[in-house]
C-alpha positions in Angstrom: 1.6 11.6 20.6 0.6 8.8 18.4 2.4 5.7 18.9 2.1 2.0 17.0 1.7 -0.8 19.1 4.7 -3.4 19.8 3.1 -5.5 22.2 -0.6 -5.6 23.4 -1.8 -3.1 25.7 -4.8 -4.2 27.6 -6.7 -1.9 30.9 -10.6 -1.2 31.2 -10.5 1.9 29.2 -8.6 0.6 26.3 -7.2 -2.9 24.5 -4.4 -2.8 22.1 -3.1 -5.2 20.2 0.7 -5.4 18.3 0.3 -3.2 15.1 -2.1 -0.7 16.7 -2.3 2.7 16.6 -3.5 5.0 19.3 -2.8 8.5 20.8 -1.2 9.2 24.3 -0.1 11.9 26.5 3.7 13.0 26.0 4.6 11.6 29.0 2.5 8.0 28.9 3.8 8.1 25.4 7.8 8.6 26.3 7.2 5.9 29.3 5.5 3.0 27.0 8.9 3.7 24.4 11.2 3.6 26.9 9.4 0.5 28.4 9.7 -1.0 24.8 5.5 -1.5 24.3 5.6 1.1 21.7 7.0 3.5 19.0 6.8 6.2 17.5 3.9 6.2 14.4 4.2 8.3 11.6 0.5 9.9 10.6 0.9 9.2 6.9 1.3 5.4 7.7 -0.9 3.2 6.1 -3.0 0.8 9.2 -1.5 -2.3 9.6 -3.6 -5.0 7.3 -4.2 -8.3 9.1 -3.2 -11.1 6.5 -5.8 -12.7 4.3 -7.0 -16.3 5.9 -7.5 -19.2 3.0 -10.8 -20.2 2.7 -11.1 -24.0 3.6 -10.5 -26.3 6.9 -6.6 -27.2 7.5 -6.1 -30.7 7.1 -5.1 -31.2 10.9 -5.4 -35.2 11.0 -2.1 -37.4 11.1 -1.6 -40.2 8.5 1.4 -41.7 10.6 -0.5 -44.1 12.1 -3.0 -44.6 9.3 -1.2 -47.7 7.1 -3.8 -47.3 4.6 -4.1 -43.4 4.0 -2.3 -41.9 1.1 
């Protein structure tokens, strides 16, 4: 059954994040709904796009404390 990601799934054979889409067994696939870490994914869903980033460093600096900064 192929299921989309609600919450990361992590183990040594696999790592999941929110948004993901990967095939399970019925049964591992009913247990991770019930559990909440997963629904049901339609096949003619489009994969979830990560958002674009803006080019450029984020001005991260404080002027609070800077009496002569604009």
């Amino acid at each position: 059954m192929l299921l989309k990601m609600t919450t990361g799934l992590s183990g040594p054979d696999l790592n999941l994040a929110p948004g993901d889409k990967h095939e399970f067994g019925d049964g591992e696939a009913e247990r991770l709904i019930e559990a909440g870490f997963a629904v049901k994914a339609d096949a003619d869903d489009a994969p979830v796009a990560a958002p674009a980033r803006k080019k450029g460093k984020a001005n991260v600096v404080s002027t609070e404390s800077d009496p002569g900064a604009e």
